[in-house]
C-alpha positions as CSV (number, residue, x, y, z in Angstrom):
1,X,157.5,92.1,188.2
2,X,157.8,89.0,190.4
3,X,154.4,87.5,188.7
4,X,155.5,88.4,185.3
5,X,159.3,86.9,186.1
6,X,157.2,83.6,187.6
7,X,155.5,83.1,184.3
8,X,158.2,83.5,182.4
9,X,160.5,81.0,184.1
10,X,157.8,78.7,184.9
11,X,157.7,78.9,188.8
12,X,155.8,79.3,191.4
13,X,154.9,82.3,193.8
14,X,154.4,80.1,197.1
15,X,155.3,81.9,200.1
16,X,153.9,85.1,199.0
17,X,151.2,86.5,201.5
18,X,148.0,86.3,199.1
19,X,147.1,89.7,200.1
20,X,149.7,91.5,198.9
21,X,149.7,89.7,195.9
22,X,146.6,90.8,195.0
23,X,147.2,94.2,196.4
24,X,150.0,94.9,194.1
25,X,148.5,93.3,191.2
26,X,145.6,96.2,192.3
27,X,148.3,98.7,192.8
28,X,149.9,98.1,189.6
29,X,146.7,97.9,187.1
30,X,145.2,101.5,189.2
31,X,148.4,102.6,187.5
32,X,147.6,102.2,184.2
33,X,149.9,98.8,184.1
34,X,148.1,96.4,181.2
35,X,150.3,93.6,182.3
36,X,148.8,93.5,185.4
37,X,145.3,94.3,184.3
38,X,145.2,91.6,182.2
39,X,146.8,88.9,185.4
40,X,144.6,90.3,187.3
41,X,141.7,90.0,185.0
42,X,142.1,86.3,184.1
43,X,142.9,85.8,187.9
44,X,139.4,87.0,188.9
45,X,137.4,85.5,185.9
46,X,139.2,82.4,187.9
47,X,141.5,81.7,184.1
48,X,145.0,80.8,184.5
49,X,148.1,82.7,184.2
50,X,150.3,80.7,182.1
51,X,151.1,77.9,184.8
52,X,150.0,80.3,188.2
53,X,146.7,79.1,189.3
54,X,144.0,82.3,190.0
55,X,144.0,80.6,193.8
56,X,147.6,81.9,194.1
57,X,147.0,85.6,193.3
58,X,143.3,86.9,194.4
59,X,141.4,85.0,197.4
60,X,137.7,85.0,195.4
61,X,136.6,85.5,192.0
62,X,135.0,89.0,190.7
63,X,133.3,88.5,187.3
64,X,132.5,92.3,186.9
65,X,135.7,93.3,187.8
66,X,137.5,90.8,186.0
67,X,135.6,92.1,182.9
68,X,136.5,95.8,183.4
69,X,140.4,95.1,183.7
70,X,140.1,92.4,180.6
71,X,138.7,95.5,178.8
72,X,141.4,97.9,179.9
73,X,143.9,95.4,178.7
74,X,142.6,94.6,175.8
75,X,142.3,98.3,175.0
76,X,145.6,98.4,175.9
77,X,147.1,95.8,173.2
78,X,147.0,92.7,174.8
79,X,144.7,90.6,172.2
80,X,144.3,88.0,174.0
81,X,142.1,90.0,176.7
82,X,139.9,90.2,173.7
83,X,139.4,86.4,173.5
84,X,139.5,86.1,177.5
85,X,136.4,88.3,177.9
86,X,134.2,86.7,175.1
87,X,134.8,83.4,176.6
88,X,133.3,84.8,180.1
89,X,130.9,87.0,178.5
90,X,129.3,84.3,176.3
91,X,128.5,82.9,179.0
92,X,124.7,83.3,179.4
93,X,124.8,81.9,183.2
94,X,127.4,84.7,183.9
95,X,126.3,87.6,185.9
96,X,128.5,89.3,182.8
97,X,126.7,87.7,180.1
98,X,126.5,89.3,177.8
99,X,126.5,88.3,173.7
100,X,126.6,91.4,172.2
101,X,129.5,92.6,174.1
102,X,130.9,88.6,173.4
103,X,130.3,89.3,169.5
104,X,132.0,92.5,170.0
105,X,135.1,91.1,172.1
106,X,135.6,88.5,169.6
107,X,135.6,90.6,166.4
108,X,138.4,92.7,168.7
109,X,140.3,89.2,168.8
110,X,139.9,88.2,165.5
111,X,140.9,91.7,164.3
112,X,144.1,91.6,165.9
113,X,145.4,88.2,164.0
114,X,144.3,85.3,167.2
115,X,144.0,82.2,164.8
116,X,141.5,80.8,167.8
117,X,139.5,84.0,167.9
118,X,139.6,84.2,163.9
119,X,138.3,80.6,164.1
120,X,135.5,81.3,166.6
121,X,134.5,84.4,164.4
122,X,134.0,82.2,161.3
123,X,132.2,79.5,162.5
124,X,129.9,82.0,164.4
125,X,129.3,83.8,161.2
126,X,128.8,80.4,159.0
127,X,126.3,79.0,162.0
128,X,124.4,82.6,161.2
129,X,124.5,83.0,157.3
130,X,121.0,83.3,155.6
131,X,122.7,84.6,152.3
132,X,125.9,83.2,150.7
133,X,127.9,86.6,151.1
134,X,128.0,85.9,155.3
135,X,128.6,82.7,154.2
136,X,131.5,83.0,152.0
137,X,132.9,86.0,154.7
138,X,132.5,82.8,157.4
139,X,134.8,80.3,155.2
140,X,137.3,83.2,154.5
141,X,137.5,83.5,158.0
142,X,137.9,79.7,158.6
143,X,140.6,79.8,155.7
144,X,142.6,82.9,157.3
145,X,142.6,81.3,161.1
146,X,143.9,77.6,159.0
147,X,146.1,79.3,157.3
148,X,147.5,80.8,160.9
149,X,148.1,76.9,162.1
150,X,144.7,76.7,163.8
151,X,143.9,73.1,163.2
152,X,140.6,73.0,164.2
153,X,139.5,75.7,161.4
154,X,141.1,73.2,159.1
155,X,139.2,70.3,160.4
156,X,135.9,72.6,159.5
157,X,137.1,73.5,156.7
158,X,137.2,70.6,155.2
159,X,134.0,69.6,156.9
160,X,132.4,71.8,154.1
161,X,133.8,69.5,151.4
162,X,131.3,67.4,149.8
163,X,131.7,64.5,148.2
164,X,131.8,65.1,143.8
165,X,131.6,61.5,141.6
166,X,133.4,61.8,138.2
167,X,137.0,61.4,137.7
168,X,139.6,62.4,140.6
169,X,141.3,64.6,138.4
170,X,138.0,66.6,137.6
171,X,137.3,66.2,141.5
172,X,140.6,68.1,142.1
173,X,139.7,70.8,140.3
């Protein structure tokens, strides 16, 4: 409660012994806490908490237990796990790497409404069309994460535009 009440206001946890930090966080996701899986998960993969730095809450990073608590939070409704572990799992360096399981993690994203993950998706599945269906599923994608505010997905959106001579008018539509 103190780590989600520091996030929320902003502040920091200094003065907390780093070991029983981490030990609650490990006491709290062993009890089936998603909150805390998920902290603890981005704390390990070394990702940020909202403004709490991962040095503040474990001593070392643990990228295969980081992935197993970003997976139990993600299966337990926090989307954003879903984006967090197919950022450390496309990682082909990782000792997690994994791209199947990084496909898989961002479809999970994507599915549950992240513009960013929705983004990813499409230009993953437009870099990987060899028919114009995958194609046209990638700009839908690109359309639906825009349409969420992502600007980015915009920008590639209209990337696709070429350029058409003949009136403006005609252009238009």
């Amino acid at each position: 409660e103190v780590i989600r009440l520091a996030e929320k206001r902003g502040e920091c946890i200094d003065g907390l012994p780093l070991q029983l930090v981490e030990a609650s966080l490990e006491h709290c996701a062993a009890e089936g806490d998603a909150y805390a899986c998920y902290v603890l998960g981005r704390a390990l993969a070394t990702l940020n908490c909202s403004h709490l730095h991962p040095g503040q809450l474990v001593p070392a990073p643990n990228l295969r237990k980081a992935a197993a608590l970003l997976l139990r939070s993600g299966d337990s409704g926090i989307p954003q796990a879903w984006l967090d572990l197919f950022r450390i799992c496309s990682d082909y360096r990782s000792s997690v790497g994994n791209p199947t399981l990084a496909r898989f993690c961002l479809e999970k994203a994507a599915g549950q409404g992240l513009p960013e993950a929705t983004r990813r998706l499409g230009a993953v599945v437009l870099r990987e069309a060899q028919h114009i269906t995958a194609m046209e599923r990638g700009v839908a994608l690109l359309f639906d994460a825009g349409s969420k505010g992502d600007a980015l997905a915009k920008i590639l959106l209209q990337s696709l535009v070429l350029p058409v001579g003949g009136e403006e008018a005609e252009v238009s539509a």
